[in-house]
N, C-alpha and C positions, 0 to 999 in steps of 0.2 A: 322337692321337685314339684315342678307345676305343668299340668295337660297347655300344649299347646295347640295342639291338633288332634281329632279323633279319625277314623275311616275306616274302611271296609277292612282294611287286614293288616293296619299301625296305628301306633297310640306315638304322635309324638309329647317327647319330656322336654322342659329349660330345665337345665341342673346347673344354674350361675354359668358358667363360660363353655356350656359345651350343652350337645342337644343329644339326646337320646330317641332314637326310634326302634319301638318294640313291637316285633310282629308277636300276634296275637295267636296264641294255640288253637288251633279248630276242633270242637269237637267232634266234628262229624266224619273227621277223616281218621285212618289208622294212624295210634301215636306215632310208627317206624316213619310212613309215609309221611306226615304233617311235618315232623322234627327233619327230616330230608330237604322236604320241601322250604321250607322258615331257612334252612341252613343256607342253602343254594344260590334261594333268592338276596338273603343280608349278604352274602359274600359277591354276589353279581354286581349288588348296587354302589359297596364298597370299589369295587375292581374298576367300577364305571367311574366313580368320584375320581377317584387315582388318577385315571387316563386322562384327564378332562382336567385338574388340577394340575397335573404334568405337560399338559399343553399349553400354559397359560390360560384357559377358561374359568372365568369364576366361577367355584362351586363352595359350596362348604369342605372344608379339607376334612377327610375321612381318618379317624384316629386308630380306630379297631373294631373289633365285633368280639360279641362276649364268647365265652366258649364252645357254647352251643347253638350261637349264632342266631339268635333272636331279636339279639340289641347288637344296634350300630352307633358309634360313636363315632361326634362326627362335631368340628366346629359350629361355635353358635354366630351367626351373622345379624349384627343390629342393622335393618334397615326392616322397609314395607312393603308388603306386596302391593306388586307394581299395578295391580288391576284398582288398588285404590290411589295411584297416581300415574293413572294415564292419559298421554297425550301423543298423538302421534309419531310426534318426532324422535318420541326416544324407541321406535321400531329401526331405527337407522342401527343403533347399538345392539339391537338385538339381531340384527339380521348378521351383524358382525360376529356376536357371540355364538350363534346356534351354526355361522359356517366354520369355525374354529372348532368346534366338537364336533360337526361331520367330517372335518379333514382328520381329525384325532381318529375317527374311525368307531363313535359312538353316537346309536343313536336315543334320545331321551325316553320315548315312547306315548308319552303325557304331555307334548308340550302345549302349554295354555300359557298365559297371562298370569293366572293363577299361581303356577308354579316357577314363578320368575319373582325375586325381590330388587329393589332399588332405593341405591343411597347415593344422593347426589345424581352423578349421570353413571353412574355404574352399576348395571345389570349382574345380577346374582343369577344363576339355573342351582335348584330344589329338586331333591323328590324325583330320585331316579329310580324308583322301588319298578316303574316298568323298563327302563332301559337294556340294553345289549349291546353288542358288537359287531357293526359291520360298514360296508364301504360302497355295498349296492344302489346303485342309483333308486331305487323303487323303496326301498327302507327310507331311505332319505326323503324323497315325493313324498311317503305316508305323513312321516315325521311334520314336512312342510303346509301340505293338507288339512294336517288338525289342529297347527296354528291358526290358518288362514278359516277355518271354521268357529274357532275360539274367538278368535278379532270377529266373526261376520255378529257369532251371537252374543259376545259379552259388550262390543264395542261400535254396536249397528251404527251408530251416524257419524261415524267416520275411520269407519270399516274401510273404505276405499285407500284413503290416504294413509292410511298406516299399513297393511300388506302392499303396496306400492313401494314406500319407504324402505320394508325389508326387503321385500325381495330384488330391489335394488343393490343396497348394500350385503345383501349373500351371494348374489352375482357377481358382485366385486370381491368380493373377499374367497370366494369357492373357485374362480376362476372359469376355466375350459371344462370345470366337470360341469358347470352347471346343464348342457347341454341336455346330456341325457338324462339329469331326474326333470327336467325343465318336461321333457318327451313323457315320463312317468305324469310329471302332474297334469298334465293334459288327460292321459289317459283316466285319472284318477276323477278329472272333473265329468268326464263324459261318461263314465259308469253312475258315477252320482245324478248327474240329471236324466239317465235312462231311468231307474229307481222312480227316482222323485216323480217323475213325470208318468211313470208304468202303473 
């Protein structure tokens, strides 16, 4: 096996046709509590793969989690993160993908550029280790938000035209709900520039 990724609380593995991510024991928390925790969270991201894969969303198809729920097993996807092939037009597909997993009734909680692959014009969603479950327009807004802050800072010159692009096509594909997180992201931006500007 070989480290593909390291981070705050997983070690992703390549083990030839499947990927392994293994949450990391803590020592600083009680064994009961940490193994709880590790448990909960490998079984959440799992449950979230599922949903989302049962939707038609691309994601990695989720296989199992080991017994103690540390390691997720989980198809290996050839393609490249998309922050090293980006161009704005392929926010069109992505705006399509990420409204197909807010209709599924999940949301990612990480989504970035970063945690998105592409092969050919076909968008991957990674790396649900923050994800959950729910329908609420203001889960959704956050979700949409930290997109649109990903694109401002990983993607500055032409930031414009690619949140344009998605949020285009998620308005088309979300339909009549986009209304109200449309109402959330407003409010979301105008909390941010109170902040910014306080």
């Amino acid at each position: 096996m070989k480290i593909i990724a390291r981070g705050a609380e997983a070690t992703i593995y390549d083990n030839k046709d499947i990927v392994i991510k293994y949450r990391k024991r803590k020592g600083y928390r009680l064994k009961e509590i940490d193994e709880t925790l590790r448990y909960s969270r490998t079984q959440r991201e799992f449950n979230a793969l599922k949903r989302c894969h049962d939707a038609g969303v691309r994601v990695p198809i989720p296989m199992r989690i080991s017994d103690d729920g540390d390691r997720l097993y989980m198809e290996k996807i050839n393609a490249a993160q998309l922050d090293y092939r980006f161009s704005p037009l392929v926010m069109s597909g992505v705006g399509d993908i990420v409204a197909m997993m807010h209709k599924a009734g999940v949301i990612h909680g990480d989504l970035t550029t970063a945690n998105m692959l592409m092969n050919g014009k076909k968008i991957t969603l990674i790396d649900f280790g923050l994800g959950y479950f729910s329908k609420k327009d203001e889960d959704r807004a956050t979700d949409i938000a930290m997109l649109k802050s990903a694109l401002k800072s990983r993607h500055v010159k032409v930031f414009k035209q690619a949140y344009q692009l998605f949020i285009r096509h998620y308005k088309k594909r979300i339909g009549k709900e986009f209304k109200g997180i449309e109402t959330h992201l407003r409010d979301i931006e105008r909390r941010r520039r109170y902040y910014e500007n306080g």
